[in-house]
PDB file of N, CA, C and O in Angstrom:
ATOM      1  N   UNK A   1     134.574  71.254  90.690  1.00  0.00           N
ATOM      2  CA  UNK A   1     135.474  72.237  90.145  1.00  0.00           C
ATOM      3  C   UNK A   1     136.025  73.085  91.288  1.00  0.00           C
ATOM      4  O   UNK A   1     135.248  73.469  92.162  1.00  0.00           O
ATOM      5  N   UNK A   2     137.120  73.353  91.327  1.00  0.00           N
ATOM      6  CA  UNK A   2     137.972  74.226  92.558  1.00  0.00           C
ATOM      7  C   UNK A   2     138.582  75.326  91.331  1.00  0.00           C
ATOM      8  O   UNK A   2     139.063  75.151  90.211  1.00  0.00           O
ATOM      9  N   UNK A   3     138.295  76.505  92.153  1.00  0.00           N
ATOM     10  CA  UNK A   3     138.771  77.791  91.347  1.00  0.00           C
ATOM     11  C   UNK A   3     139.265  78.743  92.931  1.00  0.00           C
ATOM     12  O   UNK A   3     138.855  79.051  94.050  1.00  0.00           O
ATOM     13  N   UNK A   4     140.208  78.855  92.172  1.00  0.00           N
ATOM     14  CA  UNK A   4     140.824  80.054  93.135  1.00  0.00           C
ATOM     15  C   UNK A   4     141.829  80.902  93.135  1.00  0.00           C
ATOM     16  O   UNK A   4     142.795  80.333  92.627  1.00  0.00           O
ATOM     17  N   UNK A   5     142.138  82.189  93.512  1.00  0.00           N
ATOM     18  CA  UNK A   5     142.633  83.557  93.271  1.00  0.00           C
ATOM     19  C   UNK A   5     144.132  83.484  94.045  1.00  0.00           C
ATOM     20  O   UNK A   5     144.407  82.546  94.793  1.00  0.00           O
ATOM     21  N   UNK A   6     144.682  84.138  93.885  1.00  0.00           N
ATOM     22  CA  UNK A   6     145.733  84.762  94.171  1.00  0.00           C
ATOM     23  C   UNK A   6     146.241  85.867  93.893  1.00  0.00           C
ATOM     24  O   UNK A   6     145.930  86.291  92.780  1.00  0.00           O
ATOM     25  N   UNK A   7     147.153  86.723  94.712  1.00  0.00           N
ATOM     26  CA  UNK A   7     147.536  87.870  94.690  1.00  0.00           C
ATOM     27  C   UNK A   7     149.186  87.892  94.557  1.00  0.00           C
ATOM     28  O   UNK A   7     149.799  88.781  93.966  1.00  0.00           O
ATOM     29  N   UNK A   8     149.642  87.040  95.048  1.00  0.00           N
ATOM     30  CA  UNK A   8     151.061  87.183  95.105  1.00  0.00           C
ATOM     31  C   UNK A   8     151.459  85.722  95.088  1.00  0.00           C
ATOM     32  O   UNK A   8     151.234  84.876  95.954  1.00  0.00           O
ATOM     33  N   UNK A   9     152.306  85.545  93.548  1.00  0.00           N
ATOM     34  CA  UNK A   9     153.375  84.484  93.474  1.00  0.00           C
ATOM     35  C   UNK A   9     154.871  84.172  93.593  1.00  0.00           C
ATOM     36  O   UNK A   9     155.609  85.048  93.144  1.00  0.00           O
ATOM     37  N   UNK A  10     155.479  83.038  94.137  1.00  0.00           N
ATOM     38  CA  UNK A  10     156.669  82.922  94.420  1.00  0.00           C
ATOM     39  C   UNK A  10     156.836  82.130  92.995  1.00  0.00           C
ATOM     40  O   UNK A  10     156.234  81.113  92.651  1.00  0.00           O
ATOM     41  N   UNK A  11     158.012  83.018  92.115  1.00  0.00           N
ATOM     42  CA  UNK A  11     158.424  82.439  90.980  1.00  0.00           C
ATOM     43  C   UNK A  11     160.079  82.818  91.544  1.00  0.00           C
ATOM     44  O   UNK A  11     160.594  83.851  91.971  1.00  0.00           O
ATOM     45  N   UNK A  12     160.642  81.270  91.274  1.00  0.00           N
ATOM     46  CA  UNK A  12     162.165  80.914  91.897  1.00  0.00           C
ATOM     47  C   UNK A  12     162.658  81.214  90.702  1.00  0.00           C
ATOM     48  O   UNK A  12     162.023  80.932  89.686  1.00  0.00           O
ATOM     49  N   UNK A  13     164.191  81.999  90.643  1.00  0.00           N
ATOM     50  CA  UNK A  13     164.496  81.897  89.192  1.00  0.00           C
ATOM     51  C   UNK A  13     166.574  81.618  89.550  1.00  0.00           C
ATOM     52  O   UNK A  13     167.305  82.045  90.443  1.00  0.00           O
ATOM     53  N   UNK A  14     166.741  81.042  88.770  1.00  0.00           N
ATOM     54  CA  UNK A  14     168.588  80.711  88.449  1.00  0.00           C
ATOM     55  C   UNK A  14     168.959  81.252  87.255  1.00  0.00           C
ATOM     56  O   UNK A  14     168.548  80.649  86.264  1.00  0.00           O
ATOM     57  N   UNK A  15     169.496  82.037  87.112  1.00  0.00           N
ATOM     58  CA  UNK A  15     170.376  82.677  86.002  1.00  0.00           C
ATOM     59  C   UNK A  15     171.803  82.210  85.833  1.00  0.00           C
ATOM     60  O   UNK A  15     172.701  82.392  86.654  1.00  0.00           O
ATOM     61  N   UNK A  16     171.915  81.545  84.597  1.00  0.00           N
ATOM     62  CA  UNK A  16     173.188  81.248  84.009  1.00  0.00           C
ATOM     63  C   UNK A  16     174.100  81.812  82.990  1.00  0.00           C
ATOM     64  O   UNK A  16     173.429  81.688  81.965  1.00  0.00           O
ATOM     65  N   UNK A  17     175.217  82.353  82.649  1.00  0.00           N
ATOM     66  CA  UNK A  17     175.508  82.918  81.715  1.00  0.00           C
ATOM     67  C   UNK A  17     175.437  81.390  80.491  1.00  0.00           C
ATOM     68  O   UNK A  17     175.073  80.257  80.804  1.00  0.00           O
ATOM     69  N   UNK A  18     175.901  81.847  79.124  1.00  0.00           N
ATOM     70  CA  UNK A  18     176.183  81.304  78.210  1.00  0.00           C
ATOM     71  C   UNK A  18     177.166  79.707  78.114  1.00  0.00           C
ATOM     72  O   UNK A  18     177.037  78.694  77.427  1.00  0.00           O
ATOM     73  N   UNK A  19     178.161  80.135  79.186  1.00  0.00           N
ATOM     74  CA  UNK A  19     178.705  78.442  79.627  1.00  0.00           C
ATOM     75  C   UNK A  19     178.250  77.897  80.861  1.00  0.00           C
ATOM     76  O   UNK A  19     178.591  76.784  81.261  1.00  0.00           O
ATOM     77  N   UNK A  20     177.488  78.663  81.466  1.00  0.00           N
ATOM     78  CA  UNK A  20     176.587  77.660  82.934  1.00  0.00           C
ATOM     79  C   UNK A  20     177.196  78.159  83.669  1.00  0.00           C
ATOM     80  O   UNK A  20     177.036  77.681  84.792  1.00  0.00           O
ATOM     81  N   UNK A  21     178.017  79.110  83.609  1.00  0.00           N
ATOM     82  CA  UNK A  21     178.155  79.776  85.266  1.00  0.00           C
ATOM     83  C   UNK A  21     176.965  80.491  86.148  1.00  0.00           C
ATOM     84  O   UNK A  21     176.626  81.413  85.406  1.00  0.00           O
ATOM     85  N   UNK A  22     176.278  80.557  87.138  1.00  0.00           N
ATOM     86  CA  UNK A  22     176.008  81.234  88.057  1.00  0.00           C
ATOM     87  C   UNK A  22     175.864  82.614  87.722  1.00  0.00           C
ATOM     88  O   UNK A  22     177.003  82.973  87.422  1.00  0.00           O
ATOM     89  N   UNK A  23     175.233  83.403  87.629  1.00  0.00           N
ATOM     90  CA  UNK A  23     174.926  84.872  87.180  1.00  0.00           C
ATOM     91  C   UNK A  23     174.634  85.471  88.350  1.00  0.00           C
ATOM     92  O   UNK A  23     173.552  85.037  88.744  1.00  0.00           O
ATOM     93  N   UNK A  24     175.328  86.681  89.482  1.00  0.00           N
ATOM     94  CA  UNK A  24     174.801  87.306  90.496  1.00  0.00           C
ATOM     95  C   UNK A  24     175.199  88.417  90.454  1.00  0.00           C
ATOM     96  O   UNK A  24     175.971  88.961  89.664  1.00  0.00           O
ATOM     97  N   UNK A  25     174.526  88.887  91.559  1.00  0.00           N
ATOM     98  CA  UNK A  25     174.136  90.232  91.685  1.00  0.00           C
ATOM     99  C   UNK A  25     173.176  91.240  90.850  1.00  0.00           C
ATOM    100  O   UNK A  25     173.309  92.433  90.576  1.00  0.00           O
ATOM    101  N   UNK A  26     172.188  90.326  90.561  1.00  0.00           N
ATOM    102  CA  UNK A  26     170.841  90.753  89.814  1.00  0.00           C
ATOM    103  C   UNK A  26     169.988  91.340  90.571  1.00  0.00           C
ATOM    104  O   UNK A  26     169.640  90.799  91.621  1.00  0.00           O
ATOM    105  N   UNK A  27     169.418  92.726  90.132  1.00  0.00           N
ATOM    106  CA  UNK A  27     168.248  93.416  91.195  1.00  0.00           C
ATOM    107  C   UNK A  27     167.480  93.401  90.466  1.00  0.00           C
ATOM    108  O   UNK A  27     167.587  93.390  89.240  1.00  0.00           O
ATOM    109  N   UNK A  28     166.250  93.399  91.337  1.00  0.00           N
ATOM    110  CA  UNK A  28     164.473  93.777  90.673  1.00  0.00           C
ATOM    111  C   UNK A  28     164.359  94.290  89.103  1.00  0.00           C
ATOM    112  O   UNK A  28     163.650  93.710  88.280  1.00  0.00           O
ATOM    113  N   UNK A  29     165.240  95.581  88.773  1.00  0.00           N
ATOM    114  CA  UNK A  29     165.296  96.046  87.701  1.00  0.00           C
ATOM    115  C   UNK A  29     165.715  94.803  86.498  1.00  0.00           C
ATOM    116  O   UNK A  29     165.123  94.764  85.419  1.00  0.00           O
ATOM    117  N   UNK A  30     166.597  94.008  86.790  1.00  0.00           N
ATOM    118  CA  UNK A  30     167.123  92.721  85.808  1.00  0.00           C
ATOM    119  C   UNK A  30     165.673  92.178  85.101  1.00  0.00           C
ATOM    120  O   UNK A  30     165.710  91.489  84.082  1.00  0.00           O
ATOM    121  N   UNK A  31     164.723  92.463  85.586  1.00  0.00           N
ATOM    122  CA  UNK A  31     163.764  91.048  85.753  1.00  0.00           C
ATOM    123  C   UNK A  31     162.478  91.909  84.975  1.00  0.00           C
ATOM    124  O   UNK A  31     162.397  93.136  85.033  1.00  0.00           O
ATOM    125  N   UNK A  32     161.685  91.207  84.383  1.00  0.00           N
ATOM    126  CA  UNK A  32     160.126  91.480  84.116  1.00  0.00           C
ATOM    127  C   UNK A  32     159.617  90.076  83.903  1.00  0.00           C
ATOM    128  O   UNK A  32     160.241  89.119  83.445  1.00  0.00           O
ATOM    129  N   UNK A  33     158.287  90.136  84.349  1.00  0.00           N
ATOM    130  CA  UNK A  33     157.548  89.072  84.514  1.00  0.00           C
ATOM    131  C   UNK A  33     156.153  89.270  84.032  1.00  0.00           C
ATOM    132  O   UNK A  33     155.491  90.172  84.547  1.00  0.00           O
ATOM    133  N   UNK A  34     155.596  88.465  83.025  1.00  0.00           N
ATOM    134  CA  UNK A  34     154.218  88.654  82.538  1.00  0.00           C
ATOM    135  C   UNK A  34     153.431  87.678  82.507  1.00  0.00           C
ATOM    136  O   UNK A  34     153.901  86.572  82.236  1.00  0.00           O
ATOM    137  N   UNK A  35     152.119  87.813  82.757  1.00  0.00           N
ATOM    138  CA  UNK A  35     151.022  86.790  82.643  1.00  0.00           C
ATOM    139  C   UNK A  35     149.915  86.957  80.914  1.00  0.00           C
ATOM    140  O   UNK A  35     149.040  87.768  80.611  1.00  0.00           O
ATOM    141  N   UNK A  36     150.434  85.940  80.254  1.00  0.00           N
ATOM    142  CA  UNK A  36     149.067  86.133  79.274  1.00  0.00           C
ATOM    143  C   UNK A  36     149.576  86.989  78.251  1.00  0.00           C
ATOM    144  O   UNK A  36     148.904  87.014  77.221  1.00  0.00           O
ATOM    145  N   UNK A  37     151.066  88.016  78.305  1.00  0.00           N
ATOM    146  CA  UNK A  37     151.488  88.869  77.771  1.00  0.00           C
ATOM    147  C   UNK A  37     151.370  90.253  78.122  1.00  0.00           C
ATOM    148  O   UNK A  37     151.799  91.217  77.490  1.00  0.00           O
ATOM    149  N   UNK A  38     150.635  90.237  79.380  1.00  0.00           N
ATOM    150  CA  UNK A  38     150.660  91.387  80.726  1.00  0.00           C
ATOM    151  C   UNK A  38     152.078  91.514  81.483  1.00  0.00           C
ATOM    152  O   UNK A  38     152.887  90.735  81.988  1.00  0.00           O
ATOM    153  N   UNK A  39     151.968  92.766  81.316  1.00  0.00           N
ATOM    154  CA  UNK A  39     153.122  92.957  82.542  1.00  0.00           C
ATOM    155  C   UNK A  39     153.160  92.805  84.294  1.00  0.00           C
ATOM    156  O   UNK A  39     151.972  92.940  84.587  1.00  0.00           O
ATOM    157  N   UNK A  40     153.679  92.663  85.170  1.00  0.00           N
ATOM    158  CA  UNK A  40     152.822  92.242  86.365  1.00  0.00           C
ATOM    159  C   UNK A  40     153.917  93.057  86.846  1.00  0.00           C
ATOM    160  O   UNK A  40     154.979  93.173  86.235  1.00  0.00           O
ATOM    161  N   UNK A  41     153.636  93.649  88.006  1.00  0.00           N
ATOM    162  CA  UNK A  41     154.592  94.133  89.016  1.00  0.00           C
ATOM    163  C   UNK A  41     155.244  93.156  89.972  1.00  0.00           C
ATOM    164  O   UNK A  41     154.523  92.513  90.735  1.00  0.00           O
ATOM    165  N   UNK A  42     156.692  92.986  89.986  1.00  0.00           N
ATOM    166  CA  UNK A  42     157.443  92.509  91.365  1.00  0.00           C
ATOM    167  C   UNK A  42     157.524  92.976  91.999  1.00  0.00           C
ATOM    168  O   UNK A  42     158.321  93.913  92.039  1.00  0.00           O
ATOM    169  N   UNK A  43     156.549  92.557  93.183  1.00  0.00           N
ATOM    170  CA  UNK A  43     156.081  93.225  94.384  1.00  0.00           C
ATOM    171  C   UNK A  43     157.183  93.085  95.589  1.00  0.00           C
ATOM    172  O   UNK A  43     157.432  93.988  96.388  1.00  0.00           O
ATOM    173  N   UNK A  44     157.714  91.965  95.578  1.00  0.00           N
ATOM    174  CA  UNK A  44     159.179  91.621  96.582  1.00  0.00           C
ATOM    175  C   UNK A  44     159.682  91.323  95.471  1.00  0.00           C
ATOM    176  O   UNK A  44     159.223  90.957  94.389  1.00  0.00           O
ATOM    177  N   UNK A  45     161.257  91.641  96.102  1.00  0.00           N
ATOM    178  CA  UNK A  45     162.458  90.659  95.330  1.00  0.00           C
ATOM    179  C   UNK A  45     163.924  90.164  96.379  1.00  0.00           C
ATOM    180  O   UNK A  45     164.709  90.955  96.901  1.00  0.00           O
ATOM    181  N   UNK A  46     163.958  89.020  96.446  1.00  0.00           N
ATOM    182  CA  UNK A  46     165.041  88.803  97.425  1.00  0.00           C
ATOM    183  C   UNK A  46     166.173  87.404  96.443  1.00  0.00           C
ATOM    184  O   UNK A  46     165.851  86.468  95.711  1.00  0.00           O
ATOM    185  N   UNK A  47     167.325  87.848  96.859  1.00  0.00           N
ATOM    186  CA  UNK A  47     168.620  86.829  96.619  1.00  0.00           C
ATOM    187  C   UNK A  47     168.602  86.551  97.269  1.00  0.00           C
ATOM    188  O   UNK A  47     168.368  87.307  98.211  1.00  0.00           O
ATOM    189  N   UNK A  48     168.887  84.804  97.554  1.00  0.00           N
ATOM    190  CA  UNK A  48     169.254  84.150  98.579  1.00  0.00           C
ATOM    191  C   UNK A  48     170.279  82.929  98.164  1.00  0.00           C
ATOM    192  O   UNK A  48     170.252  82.169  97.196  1.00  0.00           O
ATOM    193  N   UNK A  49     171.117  83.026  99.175  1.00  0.00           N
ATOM    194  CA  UNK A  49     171.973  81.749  99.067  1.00  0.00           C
ATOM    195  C   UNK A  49     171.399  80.611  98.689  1.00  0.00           C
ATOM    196  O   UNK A  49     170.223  80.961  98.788  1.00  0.00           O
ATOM    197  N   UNK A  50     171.355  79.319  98.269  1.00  0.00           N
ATOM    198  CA  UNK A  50     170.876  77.798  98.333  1.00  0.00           C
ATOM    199  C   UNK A  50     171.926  76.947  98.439  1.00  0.00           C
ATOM    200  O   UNK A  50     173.049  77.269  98.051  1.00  0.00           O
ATOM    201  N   UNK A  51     171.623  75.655  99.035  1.00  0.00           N
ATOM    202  CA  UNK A  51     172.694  74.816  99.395  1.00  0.00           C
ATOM    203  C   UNK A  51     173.248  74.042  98.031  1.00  0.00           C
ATOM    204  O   UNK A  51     172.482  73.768  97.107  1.00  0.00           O
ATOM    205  N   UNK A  52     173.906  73.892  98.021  1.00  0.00           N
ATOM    206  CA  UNK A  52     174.466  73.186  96.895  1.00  0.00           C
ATOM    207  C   UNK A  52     175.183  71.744  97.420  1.00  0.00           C
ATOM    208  O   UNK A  52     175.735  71.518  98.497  1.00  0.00           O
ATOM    209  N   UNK A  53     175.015  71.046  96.510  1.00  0.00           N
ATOM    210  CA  UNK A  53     175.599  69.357  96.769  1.00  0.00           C
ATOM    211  C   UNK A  53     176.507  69.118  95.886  1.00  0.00           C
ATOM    212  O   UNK A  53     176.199  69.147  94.695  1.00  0.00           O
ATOM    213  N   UNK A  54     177.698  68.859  96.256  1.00  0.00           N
ATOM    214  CA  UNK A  54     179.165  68.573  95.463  1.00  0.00           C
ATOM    215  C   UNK A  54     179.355  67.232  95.725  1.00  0.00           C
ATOM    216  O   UNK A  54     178.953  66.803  96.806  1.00  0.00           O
ATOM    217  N   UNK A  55     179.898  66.477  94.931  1.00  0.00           N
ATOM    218  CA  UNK A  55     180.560  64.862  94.877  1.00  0.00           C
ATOM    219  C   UNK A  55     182.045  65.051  94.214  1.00  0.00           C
ATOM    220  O   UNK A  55     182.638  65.866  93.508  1.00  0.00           O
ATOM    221  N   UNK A  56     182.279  63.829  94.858  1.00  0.00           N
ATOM    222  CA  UNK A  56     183.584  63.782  94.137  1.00  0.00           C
ATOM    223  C   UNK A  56     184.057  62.314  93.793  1.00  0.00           C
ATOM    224  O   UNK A  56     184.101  61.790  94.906  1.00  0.00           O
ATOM    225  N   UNK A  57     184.354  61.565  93.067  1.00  0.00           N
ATOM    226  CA  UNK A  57     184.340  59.979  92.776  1.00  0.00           C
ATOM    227  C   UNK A  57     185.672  59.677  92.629  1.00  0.00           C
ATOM    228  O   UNK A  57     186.105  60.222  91.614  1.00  0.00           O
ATOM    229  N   UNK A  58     186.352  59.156  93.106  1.00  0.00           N
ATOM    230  CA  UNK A  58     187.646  58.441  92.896  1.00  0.00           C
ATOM    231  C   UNK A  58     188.017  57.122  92.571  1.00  0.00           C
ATOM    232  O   UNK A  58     188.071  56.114  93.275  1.00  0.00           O
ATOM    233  N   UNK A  59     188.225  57.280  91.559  1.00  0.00           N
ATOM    234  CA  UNK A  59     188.950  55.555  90.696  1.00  0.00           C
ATOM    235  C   UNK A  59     190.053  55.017  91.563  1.00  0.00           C
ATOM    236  O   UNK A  59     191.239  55.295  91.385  1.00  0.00           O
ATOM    237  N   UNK A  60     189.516  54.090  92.681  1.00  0.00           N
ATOM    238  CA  UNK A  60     190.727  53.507  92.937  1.00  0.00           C
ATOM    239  C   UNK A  60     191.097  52.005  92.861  1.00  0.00           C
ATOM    240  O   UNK A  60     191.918  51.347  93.500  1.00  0.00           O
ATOM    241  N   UNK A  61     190.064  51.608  91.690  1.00  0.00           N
ATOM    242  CA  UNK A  61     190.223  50.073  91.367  1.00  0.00           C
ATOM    243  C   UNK A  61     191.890  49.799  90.853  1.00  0.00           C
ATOM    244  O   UNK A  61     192.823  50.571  90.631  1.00  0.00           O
ATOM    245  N   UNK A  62     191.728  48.156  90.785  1.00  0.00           N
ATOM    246  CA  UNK A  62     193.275  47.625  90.478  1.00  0.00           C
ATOM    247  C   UNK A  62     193.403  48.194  89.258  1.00  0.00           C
ATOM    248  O   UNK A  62     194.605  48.037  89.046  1.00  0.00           O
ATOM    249  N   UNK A  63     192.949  48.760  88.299  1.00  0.00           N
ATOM    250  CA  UNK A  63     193.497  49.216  87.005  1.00  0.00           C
ATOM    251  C   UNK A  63     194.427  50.520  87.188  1.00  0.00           C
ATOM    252  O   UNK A  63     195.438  50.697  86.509  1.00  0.00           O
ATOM    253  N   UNK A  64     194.071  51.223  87.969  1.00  0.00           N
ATOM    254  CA  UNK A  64     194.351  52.516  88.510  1.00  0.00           C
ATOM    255  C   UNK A  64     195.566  52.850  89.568  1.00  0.00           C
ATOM    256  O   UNK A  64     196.024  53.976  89.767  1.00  0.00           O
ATOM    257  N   UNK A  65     196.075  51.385  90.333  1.00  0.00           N
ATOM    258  CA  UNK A  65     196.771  51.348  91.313  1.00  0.00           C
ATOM    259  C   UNK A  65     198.019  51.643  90.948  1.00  0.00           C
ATOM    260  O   UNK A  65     198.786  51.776  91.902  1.00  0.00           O
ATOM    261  N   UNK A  66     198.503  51.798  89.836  1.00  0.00           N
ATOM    262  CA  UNK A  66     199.964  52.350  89.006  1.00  0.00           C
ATOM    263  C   UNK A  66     199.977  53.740  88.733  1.00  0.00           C
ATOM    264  O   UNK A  66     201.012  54.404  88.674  1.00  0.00           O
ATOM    265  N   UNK A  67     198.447  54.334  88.511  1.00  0.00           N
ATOM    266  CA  UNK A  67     198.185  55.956  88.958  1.00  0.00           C
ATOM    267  C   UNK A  67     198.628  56.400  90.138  1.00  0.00           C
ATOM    268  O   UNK A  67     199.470  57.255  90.410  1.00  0.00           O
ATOM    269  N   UNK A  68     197.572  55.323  91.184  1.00  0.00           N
ATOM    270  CA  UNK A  68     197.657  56.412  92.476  1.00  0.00           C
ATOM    271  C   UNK A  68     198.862  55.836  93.310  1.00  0.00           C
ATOM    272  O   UNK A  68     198.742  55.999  94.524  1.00  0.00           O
ATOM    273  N   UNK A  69     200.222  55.069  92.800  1.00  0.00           N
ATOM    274  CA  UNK A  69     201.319  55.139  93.369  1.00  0.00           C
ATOM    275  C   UNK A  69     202.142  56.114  92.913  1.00  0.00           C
ATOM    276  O   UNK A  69     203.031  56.695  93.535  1.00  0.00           O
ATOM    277  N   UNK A  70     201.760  56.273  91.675  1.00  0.00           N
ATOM    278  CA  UNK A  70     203.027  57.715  90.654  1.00  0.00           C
ATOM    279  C   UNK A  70     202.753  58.749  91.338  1.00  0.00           C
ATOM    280  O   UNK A  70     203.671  59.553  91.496  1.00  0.00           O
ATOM    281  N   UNK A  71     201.414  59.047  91.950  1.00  0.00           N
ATOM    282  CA  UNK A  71     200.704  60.643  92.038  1.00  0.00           C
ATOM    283  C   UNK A  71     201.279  60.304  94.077  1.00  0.00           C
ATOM    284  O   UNK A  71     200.598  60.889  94.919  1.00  0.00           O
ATOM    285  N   UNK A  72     202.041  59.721  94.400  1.00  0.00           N
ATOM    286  CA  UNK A  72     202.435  59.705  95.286  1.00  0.00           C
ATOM    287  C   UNK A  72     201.491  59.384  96.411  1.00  0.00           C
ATOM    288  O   UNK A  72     201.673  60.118  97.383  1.00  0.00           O
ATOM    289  N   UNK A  73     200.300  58.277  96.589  1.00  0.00           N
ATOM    290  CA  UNK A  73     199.843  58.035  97.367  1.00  0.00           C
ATOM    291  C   UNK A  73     199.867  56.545  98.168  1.00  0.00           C
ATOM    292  O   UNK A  73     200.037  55.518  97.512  1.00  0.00           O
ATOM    293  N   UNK A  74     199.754  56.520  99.066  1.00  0.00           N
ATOM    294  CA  UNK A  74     199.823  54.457  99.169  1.00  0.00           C
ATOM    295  C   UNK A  74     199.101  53.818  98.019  1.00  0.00           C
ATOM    296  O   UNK A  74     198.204  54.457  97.468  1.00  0.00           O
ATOM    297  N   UNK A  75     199.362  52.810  97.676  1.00  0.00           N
ATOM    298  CA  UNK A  75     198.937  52.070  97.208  1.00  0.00           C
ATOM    299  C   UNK A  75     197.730  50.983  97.767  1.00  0.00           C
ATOM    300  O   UNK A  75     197.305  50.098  97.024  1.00  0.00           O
TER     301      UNK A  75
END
């Protein structure tokens, strides 16, 4: 059996509004956090940037080649 204590946890959190945008500029006050139905104190609180990964996919099979000549590109 392994048992062991802690004093201070890193709980990551993302806030979204109602259609999935990004929610910022949230301080310490925004937030409560409880264990068990205890209240716990946030002892730090920090925002930080994170990297984000964007794609982008482009249809340029032969079905499509009558698109991307109209939209003015080579063919």
């Amino acid at each position: 059996m392994l048992r062991t204590e802690t004093e201070l946890t890193l709980v990551s959190v993302s806030v979204t509004d109602p259609s999935g945008s990004s929610v910022t500029g949230l301080e310490r006050d925004n937030f409560r956090i409880f264990e068990n139905g205890t209240a716990q104190q946030i002892v730090r609180f920090a925002s930080e940037d994170v990297p984000v990964s964007i794609g982008a996919i482009f249809d340029v099979s032969e079905s499509m080649s009558d698109k991307i000549y109209e939209s003015g590109l080579p063919p």
